[in-house]
DSSP file (Angstrom, degrees, kcal/mol; ACC not computed):
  #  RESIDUE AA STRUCTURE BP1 BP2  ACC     N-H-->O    O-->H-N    N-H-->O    O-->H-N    TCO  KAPPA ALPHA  PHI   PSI    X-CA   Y-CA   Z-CA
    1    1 A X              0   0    0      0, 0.0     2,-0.1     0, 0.0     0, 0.0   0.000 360.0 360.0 360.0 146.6   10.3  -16.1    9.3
    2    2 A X        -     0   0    0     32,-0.0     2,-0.1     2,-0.0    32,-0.0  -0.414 360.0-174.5 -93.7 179.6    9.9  -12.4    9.1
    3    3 A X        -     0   0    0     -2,-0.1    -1,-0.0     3,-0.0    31,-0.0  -0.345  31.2-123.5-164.8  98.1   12.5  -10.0    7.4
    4    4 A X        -     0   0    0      1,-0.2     3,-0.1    -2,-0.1    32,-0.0   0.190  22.9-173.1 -72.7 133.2   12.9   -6.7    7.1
    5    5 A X  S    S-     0   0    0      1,-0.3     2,-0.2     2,-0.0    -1,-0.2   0.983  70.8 -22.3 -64.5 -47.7   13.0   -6.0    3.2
    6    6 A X        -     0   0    0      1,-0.1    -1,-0.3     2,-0.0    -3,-0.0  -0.909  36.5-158.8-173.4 158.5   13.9   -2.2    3.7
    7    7 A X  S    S+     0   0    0     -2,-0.2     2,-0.3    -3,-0.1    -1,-0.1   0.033  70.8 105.9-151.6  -8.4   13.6    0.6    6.3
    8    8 A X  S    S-     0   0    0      1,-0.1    -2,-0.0     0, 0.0     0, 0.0  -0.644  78.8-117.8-143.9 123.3   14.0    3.0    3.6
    9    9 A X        -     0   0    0     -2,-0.3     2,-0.3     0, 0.0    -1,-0.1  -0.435  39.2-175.6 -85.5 153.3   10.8    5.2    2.3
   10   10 A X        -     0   0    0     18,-0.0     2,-0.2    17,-0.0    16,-0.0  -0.902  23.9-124.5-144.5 162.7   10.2    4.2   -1.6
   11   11 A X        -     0   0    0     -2,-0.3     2,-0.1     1,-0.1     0, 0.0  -0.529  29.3-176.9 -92.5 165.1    7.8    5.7   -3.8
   12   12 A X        -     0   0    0     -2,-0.2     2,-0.2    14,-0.1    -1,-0.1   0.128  28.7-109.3-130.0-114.3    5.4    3.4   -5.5
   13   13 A X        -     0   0    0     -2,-0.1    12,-2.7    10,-0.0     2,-0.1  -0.379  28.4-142.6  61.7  97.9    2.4    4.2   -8.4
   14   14 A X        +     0   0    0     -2,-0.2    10,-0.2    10,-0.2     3,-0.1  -0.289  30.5 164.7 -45.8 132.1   -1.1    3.8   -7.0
   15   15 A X        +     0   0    0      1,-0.6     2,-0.3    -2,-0.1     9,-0.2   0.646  68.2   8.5-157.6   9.8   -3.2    2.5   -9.4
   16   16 A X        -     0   0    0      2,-0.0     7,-1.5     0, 0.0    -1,-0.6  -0.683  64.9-177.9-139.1 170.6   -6.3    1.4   -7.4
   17   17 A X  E     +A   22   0A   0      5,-0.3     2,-0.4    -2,-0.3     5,-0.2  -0.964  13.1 162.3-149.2 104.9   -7.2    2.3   -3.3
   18   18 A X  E >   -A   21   0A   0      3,-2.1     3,-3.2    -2,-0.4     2,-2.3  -0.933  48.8 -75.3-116.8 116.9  -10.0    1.2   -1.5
   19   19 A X  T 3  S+     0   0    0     -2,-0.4    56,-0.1     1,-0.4     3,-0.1   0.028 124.2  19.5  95.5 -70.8  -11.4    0.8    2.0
   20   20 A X  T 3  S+     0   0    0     -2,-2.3    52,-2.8     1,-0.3    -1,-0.4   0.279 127.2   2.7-134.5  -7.6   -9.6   -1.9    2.7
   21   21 A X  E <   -A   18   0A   0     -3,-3.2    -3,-2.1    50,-0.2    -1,-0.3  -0.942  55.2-136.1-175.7 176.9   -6.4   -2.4    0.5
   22   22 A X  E     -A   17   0A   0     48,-0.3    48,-1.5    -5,-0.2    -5,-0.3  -0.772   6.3-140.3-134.6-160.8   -4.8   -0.8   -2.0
   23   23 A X  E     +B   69   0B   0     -7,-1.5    46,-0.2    -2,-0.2     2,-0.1  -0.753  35.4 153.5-135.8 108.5   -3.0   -2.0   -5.5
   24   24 A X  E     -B   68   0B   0     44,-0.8    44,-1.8    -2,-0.3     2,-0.5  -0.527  40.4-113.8-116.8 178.8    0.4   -0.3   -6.5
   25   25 A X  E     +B   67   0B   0    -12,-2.7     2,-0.3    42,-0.3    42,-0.2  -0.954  39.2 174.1-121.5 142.5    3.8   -1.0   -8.7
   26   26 A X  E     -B   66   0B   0     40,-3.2    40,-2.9    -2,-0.5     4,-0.1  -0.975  38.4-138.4-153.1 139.7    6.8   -1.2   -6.9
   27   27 A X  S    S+     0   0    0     -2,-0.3    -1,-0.1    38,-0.2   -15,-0.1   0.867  76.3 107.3 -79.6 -56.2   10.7   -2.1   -7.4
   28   28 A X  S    S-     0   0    0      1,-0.1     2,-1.6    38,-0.1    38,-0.1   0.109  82.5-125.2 -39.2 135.8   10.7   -3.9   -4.6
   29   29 A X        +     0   0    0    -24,-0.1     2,-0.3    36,-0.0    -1,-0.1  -0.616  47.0 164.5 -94.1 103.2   10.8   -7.7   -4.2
   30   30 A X        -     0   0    0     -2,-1.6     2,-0.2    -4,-0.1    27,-0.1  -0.791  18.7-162.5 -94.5 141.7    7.4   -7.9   -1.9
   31   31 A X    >   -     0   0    0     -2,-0.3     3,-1.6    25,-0.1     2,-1.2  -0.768  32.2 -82.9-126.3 172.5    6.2  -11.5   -1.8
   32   32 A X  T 3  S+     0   0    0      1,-0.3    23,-0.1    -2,-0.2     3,-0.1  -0.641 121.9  33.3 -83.5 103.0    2.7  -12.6   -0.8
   33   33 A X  T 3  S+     0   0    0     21,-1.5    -1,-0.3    -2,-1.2    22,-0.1   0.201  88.1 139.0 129.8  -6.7    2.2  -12.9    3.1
   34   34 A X    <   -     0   0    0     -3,-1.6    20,-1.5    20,-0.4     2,-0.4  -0.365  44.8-149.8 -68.4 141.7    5.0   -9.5    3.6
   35   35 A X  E     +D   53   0C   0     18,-0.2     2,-0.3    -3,-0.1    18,-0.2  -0.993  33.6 151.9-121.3 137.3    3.7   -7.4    6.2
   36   36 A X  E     -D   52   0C   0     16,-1.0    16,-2.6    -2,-0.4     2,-0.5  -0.956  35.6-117.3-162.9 145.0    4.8   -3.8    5.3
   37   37 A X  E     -D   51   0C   0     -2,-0.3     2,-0.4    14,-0.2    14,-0.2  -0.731  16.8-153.6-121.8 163.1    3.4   -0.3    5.9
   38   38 A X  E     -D   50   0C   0     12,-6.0    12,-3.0    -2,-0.5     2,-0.5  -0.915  13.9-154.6-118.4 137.2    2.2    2.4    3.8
   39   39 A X  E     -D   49   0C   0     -2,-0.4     2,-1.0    10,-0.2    10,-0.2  -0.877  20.4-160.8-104.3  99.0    2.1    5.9    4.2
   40   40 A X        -     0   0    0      8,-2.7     8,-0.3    -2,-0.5    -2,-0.0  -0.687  13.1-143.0 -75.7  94.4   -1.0    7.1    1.7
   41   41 A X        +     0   0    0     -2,-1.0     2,-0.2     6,-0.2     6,-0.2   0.036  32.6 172.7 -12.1 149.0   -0.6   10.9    1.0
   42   42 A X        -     0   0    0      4,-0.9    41,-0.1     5,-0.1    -1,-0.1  -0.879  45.6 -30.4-158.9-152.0   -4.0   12.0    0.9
   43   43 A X  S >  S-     0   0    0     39,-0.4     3,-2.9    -2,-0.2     2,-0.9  -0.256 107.0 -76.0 -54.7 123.2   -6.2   16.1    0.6
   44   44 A X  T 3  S+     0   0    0      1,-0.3    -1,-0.1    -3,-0.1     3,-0.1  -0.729 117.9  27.5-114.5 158.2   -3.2   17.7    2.6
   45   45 A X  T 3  S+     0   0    0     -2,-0.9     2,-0.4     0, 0.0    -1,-0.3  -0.785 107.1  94.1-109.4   7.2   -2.0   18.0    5.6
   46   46 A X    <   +     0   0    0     -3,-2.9    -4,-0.9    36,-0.1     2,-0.3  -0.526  41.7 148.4 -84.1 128.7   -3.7   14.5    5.9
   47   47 A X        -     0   0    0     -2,-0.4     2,-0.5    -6,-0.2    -6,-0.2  -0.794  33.7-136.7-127.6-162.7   -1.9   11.2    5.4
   48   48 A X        -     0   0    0     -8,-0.3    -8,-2.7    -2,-0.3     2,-0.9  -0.899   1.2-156.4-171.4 132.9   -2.4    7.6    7.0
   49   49 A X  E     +D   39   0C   0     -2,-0.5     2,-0.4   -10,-0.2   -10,-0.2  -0.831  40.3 164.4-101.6  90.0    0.7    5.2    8.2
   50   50 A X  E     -D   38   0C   0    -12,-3.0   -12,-6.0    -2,-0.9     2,-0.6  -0.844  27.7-133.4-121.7 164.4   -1.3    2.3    7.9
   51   51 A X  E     +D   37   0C   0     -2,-0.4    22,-1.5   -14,-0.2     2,-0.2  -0.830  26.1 162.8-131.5 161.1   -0.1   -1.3    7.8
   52   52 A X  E     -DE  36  72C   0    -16,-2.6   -16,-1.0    -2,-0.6    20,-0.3  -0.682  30.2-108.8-141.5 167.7   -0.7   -4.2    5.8
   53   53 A X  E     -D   35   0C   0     18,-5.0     2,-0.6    -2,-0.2   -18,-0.2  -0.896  32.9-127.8-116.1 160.5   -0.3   -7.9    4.1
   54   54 A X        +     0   0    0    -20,-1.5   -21,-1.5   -23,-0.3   -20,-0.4  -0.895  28.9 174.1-103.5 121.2    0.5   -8.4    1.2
   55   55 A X        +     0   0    0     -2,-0.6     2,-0.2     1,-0.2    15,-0.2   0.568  67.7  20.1-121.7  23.2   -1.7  -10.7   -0.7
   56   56 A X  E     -C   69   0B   0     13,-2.5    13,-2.9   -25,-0.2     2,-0.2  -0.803  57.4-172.3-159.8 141.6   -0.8  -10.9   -4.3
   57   57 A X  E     +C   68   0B   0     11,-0.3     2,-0.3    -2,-0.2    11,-0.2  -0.895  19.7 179.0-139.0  86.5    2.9   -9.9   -5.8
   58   58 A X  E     -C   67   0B   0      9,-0.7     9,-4.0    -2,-0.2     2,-0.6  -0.712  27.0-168.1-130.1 119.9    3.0   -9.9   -9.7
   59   59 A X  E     -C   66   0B   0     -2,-0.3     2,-1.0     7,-0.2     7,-0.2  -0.974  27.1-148.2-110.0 139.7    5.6   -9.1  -12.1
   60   60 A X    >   -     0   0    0      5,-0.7     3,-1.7    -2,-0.6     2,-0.1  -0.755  38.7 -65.2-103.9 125.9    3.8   -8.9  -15.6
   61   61 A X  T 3  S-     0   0    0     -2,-1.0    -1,-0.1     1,-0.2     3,-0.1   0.279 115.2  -2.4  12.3  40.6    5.5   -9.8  -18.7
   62   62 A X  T 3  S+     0   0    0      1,-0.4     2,-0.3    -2,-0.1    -1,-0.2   0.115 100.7 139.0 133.4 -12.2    8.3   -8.0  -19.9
   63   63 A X    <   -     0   0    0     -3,-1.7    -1,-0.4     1,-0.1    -3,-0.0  -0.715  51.8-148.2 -92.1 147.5    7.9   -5.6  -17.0
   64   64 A X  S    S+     0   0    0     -2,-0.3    -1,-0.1    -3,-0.1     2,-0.1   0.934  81.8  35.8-103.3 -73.2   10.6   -3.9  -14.7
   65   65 A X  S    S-     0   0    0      1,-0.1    -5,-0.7    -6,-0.1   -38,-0.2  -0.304  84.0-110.5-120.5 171.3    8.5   -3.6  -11.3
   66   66 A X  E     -BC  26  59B   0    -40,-2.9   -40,-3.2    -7,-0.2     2,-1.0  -0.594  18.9-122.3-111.2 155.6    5.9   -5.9   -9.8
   67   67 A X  E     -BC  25  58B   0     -9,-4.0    -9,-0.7    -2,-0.2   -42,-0.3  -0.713  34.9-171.3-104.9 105.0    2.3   -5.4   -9.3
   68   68 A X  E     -BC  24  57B   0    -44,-1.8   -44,-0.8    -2,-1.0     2,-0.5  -0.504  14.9-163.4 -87.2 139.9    1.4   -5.7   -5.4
   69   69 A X  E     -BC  23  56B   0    -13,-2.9   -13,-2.5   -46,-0.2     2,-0.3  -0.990  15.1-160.8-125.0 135.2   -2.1   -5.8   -3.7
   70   70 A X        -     0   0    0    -48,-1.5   -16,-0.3    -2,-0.5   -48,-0.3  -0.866  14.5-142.1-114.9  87.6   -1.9   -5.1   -0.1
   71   71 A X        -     0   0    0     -2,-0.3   -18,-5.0   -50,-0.2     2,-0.3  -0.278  31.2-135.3 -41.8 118.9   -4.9   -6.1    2.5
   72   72 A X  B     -E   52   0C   0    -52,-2.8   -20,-0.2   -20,-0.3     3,-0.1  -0.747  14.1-125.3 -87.2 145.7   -5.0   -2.9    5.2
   73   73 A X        -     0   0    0    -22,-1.5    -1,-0.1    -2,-0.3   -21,-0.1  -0.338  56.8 -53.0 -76.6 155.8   -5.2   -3.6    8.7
   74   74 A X        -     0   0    0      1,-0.1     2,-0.4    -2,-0.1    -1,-0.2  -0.050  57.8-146.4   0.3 107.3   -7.7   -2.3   10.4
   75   75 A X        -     0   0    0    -56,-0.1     5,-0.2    -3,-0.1    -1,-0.1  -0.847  22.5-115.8-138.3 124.6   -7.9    1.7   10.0
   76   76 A X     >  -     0   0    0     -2,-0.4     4,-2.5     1,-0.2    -1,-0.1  -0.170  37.9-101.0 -53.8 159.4   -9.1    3.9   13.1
   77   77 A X  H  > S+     0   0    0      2,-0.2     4,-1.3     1,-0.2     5,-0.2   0.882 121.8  54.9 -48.7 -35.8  -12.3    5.6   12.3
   78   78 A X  H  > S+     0   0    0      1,-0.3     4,-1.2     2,-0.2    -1,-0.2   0.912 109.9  48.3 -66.5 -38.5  -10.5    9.1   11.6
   79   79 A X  H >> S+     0   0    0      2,-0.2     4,-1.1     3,-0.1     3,-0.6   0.939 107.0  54.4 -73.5 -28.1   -8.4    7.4    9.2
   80   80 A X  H >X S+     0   0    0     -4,-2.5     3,-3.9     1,-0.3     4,-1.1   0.947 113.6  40.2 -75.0 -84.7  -11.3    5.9    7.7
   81   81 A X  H 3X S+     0   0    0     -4,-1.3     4,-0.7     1,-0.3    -1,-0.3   0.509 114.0  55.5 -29.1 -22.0  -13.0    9.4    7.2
   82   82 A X  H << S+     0   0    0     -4,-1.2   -39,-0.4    -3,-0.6    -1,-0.3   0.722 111.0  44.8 -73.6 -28.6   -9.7   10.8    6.2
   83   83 A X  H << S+     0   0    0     -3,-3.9    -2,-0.3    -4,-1.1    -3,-0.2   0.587 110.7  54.4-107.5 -14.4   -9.6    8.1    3.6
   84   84 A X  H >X S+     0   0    0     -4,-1.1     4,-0.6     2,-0.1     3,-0.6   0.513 104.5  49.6 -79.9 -16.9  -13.1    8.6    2.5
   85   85 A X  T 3< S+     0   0    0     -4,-0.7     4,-0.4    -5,-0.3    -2,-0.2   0.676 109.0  54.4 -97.7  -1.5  -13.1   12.0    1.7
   86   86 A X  T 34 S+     0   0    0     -4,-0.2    -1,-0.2     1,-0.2    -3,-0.1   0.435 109.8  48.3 -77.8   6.6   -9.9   11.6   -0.4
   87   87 A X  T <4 S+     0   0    0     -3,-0.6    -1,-0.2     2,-0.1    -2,-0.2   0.647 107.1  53.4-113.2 -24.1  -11.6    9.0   -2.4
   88   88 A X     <        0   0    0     -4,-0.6    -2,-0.1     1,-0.2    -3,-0.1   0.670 360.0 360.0 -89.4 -23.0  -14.8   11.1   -3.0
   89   89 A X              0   0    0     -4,-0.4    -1,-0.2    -5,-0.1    -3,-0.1   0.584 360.0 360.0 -60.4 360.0  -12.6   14.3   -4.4
């Protein structure tokens, strides 16, 4: 059953981005199977509202905020060129 967690923009800490998903730390209780969208900043004026599952949700030992990896949906080709030259900088 779905549920919305929060409506609310939060910040999170990138810590890897690829292609196809990305892996950040977040205060937020994200579980494995949440579908939730991301807005990735990228060179600006470019960002990308893309949306996504989440398929692992990790708190690590002793730590405050969980570590999430997100599978991205599909990404039109202009976000995909948007999101390859922000990875190549």
């Amino acid at each position: 059953q779905s549920q919305l967690v929060s409506d609310d923009i939060h910040k999170a800490k990138t810590e890897n981005l690829s292609m196809n998903g990305l892996r950040f730390q977040t205060n937020l209780p994200l579980s494995e199977g949440d579908e939730i969208v991301v807005v990735l900043p990228l060179t600006p004026p470019d960002k990308i509202n893309a949306g996504g599952r989440v398929v692992r949700a990790e708190r690590e030992s002793g730590e405050r905020f969980l570590i999430v990896s997100v599978a991205l949906r599909q990404l039109s080709p202009e976000e995909q060129n948007s999101l390859l030259k922000f990875m190549e900088e």
